[in-house]
C-alpha positions in Angstrom: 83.5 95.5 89.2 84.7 98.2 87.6 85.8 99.9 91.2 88.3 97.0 91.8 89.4 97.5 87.9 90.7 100.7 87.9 92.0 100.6 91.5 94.2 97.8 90.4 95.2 99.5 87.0 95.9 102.6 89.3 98.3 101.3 91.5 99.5 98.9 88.7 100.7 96.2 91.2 99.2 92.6 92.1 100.9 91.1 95.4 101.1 87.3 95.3 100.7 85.6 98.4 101.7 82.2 98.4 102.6 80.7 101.8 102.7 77.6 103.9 100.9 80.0 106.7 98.3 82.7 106.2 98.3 82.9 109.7 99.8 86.1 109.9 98.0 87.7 106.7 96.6 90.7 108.6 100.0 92.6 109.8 101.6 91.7 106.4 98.6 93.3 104.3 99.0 96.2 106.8 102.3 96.4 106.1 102.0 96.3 102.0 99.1 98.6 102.5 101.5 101.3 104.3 103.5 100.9 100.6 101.1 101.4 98.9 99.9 98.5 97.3 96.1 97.8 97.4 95.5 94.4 95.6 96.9 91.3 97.5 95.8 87.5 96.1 96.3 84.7 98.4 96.7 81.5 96.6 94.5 78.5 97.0 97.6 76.4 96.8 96.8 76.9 100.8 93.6 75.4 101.6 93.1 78.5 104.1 93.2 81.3 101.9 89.4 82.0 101.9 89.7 82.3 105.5 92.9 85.1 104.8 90.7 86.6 102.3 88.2 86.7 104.9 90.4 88.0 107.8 91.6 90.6 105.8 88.4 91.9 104.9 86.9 92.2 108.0 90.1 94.2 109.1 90.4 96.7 106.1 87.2 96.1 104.4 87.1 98.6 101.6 90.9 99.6 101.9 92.4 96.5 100.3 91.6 94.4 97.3 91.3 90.7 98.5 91.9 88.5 95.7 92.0 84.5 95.5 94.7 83.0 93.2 95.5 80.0 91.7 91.5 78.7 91.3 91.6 75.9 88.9 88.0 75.6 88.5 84.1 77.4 89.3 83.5 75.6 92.8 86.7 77.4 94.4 85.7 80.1 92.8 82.3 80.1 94.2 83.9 79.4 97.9 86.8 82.6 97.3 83.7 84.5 96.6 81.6 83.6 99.4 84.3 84.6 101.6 84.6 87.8 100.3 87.2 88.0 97.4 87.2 91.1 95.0 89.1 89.2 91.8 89.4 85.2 91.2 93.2 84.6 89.7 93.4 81.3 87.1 96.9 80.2 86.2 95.2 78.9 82.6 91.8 79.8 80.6 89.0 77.9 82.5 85.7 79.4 80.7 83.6 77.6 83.4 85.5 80.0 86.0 85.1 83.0 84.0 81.2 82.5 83.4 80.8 82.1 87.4 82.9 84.5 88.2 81.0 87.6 86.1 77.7 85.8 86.7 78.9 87.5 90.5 80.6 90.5 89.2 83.6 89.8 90.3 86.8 90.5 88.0 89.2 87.8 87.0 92.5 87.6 86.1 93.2 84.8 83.5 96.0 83.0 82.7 97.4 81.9 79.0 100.6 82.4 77.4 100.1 81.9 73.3 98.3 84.9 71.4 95.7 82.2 70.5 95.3 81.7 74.6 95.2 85.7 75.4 92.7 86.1 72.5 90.7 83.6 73.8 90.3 84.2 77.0 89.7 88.0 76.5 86.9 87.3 74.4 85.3 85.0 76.9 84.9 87.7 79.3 88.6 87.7 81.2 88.6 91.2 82.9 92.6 90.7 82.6 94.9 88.2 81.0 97.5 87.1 83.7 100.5 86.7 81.0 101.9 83.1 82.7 105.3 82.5 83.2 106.3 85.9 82.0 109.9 84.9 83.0 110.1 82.3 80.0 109.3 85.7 77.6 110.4 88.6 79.3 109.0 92.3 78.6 109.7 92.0 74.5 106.9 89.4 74.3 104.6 91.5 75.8 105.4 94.3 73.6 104.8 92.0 70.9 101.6 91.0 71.7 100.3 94.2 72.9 100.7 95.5 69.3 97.9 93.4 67.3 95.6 93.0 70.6 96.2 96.9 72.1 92.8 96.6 73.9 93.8 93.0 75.8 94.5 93.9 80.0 97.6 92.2 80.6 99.1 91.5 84.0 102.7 89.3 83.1 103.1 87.6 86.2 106.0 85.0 86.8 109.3 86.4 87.6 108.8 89.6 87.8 111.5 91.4 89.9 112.9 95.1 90.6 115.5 94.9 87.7 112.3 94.3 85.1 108.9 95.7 86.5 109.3 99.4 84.4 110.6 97.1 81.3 107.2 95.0 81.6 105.1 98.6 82.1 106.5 100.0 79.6 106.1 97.2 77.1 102.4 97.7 77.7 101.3 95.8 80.8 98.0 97.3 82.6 100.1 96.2 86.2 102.1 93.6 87.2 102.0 90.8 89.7 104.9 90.2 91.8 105.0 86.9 94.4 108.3 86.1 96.5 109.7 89.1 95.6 107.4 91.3 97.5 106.5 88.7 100.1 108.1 85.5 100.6 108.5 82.8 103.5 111.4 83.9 105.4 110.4 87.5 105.8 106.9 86.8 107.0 107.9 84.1 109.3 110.6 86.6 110.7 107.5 89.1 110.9 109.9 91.8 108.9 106.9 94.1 108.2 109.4 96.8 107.6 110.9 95.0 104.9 107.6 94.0 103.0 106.4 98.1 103.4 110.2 98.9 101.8 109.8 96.5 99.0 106.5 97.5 98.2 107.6 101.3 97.7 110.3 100.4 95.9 107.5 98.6 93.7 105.2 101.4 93.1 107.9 103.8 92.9 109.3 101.8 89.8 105.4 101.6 88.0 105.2 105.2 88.7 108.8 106.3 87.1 107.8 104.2 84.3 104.6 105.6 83.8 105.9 108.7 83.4 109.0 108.3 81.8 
């Protein structure tokens, strides 16, 4: 567990997959992968992202953190696990999740939004607290809750764009988690893999400067 935590805390960058098609998830992980971003969650909003999760495996195996998003409760859990995800993503605090989840070992990524929520699901066992919508907030909220709970993972997720990923690193955030984007429907169905690669510098280029500015 700890492997896939500090590998995503590393790079500092979550890539949210959510398409209509995971059909070409392979060649569009390669093509994060060449910029540099390691963790990619495919969202069970498709039912076929345990076989993406599982496709991508296979191909990169140890090279790429597989992660399954949007898992409203233990069962898909259990079934993003068995097909080989490295972190579960919630969009709210489910403590049945999180108790099947570290009963594997495998991290999770919890949503909440209140201090009350965060709180909460950090002391349940969250490995990080997915900071959902972090567009209603922005980067100052973060900041603000950072400062009483300084040892709470956060990962804002929700809007998160070029103009404010540094804002939201420097306001505290352990990475961020960035959906359309980095990867959205038109570029994958044009199979733009030179695009996705571009964005996703562009990405860790703007964590980095911000982690050492």
């Amino acid at each position: 567990m700890e492997i896939a935590v500090n590998r995503i805390e590393a790079t500092g960058i979550v890539a949210i997959v959510r398409l209509s098609d995971y059909s070409a998830a392979v060649p569009m992980v390669e093509a994060l992968l060449k910029g540099g971003i390691e963790a990619v969650e495919f969202t069970y909003t498709n039912p076929g992202a345990g076989s993406a999760i599982e496709q991508v495996k296979s191909a990169f195996g140890a090279d790429i953190l597989a992660g399954a998003g949007t898992v409203l409760d233990p069962e898909t859990a259990r079934d993003a696990i068995l097909h080989g995800a490295d972190f579960v993503v919630t969009p709210t605090l489910k403590r049945t999740t999180i108790r099947l989840c570290r009963r594997y070992s495998v991290p999770t990524v919890i949503g909440a939004f209140t201090p009350t929520e965060i709180l909460a699901a950090w002391e349940h066992g969250a490995t990080f607290v997915k900071v959902f919508p972090a567009s209603s907030v922005g980067p100052r909220y973060l900041k603000d809750v950072s400062g009483p709970l300084p040892q709470i993972r956060l990962i804002p997720t929700g809007g998160v764009n070029l103009k404010n990923a540094a804002d939201f690193i420097r306001a505290g955030a352990s990475a961020i988690a960035v959906g359309s984007n980095l990867v959205d429907e038109q570029t994958v169905s044009e199979r733009n893999w030179a695009s996705v690669t571009s964005r996703a510098e562009a990405f860790l280029t703007a964590v980095q400067d911000a982690r050492s500015g």
